[in-house]
Phi, psi and omega in degrees: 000330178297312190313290182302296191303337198251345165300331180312282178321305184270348121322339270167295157335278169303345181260006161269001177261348185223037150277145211277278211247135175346104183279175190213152180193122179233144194234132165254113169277149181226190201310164160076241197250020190282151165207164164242135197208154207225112161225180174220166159197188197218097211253109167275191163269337153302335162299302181311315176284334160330285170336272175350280156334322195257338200251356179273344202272328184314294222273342158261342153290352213208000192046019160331148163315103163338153163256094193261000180305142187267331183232194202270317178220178197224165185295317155351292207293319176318283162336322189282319147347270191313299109050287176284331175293348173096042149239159227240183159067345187338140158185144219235156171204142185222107172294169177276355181254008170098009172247131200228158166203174172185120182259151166195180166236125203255099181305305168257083205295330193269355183230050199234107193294003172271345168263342185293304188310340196079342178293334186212128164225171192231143150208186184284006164221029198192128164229170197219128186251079213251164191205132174169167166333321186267273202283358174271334177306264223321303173294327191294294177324349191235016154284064178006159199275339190285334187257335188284334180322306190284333157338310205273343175273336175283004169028082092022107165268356169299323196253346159248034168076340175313080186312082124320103184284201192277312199297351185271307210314293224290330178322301190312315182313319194280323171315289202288319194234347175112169209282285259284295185263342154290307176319333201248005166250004169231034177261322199285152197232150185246154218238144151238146168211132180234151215217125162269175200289348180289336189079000176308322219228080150325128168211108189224120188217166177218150190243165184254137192310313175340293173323273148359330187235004169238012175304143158285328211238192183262106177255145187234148168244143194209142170255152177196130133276000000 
């Protein structure tokens, strides 16, 4: 069950590094200890073969499991995600034209592994979203040795301690995979929107994956009401 649930995380993982157009994630909170949360993206066929391409790379550099999937992630696996994350109501749509999306709602947000992780906290007039060096550890440590392989081939420099600006990160990338897919995982930007519950009280701000993946520190978005 460990196997499935944290392979779930690095589907998801990856496909935020190799998608064409801006993935997203909105979080609502809602009453008591609830939030509702959400992403979406847009999987083009050069991600996919981007994708492919990176997991046949995996899979010879690293004796990996062959990769027989036709898309990056499937409507199953999302749901399935979401699930694991501790949410109810779940639903996922994944087109043949590459848009994809998915939602649920997390009754006990605080007993929640997206709270265990530190990625999401709550309080009765606030909510927080954090991404950093400590949380990219936290998921990873709940990784299987097989899904930390393909991690390990994207050298995180957030995630082995490694001081790194972005322009070193994408060098490094470009040494290993070429300008073409270093360029296009650390160009790409992530939508966050965190919503109170009334939805009055917004917070949509985007970050670039580059960046993102080279904090020394811990970064937060946060909403109040």
């Amino acid at each position: 069950m460990k196997f499935f649930k944290t392979k779930i995380f690095a589907l998801i993982g990856l496909s935020l590094f190799l998608v064409s157009c801006s993935p997203s994630i909105s979080v609502k909170a809602e009453n008591s200890d609830a939030a509702t949360i959400g992403f979406s993206a847009n999987f083009s066929l050069s991600a996919n073969s981007a994708f492919k391409e990176f997991l046949d790379l995996a899979q010879e550099n690293s004796g990996l499991a062959e990769n027989t999937n036709s898309t990056l992630v499937s409507k199953q696996e999302l749901e399935n995600f979401l699930i694991s994350a501790g949410a109810k109501d779940v639903s996922a749509n994944v087109e043949k034209d590459g848009k994809t999306s998915a939602s649920g709602k997390i009754e006990n947000l605080s007993k929640s592994l997206l709270a265990s992780s530190k990625i999401l906290s709550k309080t009765q007039s606030s909510l927080t979203f954090s991404l950093g060096p400590e949380q990219f550890k936290s998921i990873y440590e709940k990784l299987d040795e097989e899904t930390q392989g393909y991690f390990d081939l994207l050298m995180i420099p957030c995630l082995n301690d490694e001081k790194m600006n972005v322009e070193e990160y994408e060098n490094l990338l470009s040494f290993v995979y070429g300008p073409d897919l270093a360029k296009q995982i650390v160009s790409q930007n992530l939508q966050i929107e965190l919503k109170s519950p009334d939805s009055r009280k917004i917070l949509s701000q985007k970050i670039q994956l580059g960046e993102l993946l080279t904090l020394n520190e811990q970064k937060s978005w946060s909403v109040s009401w």
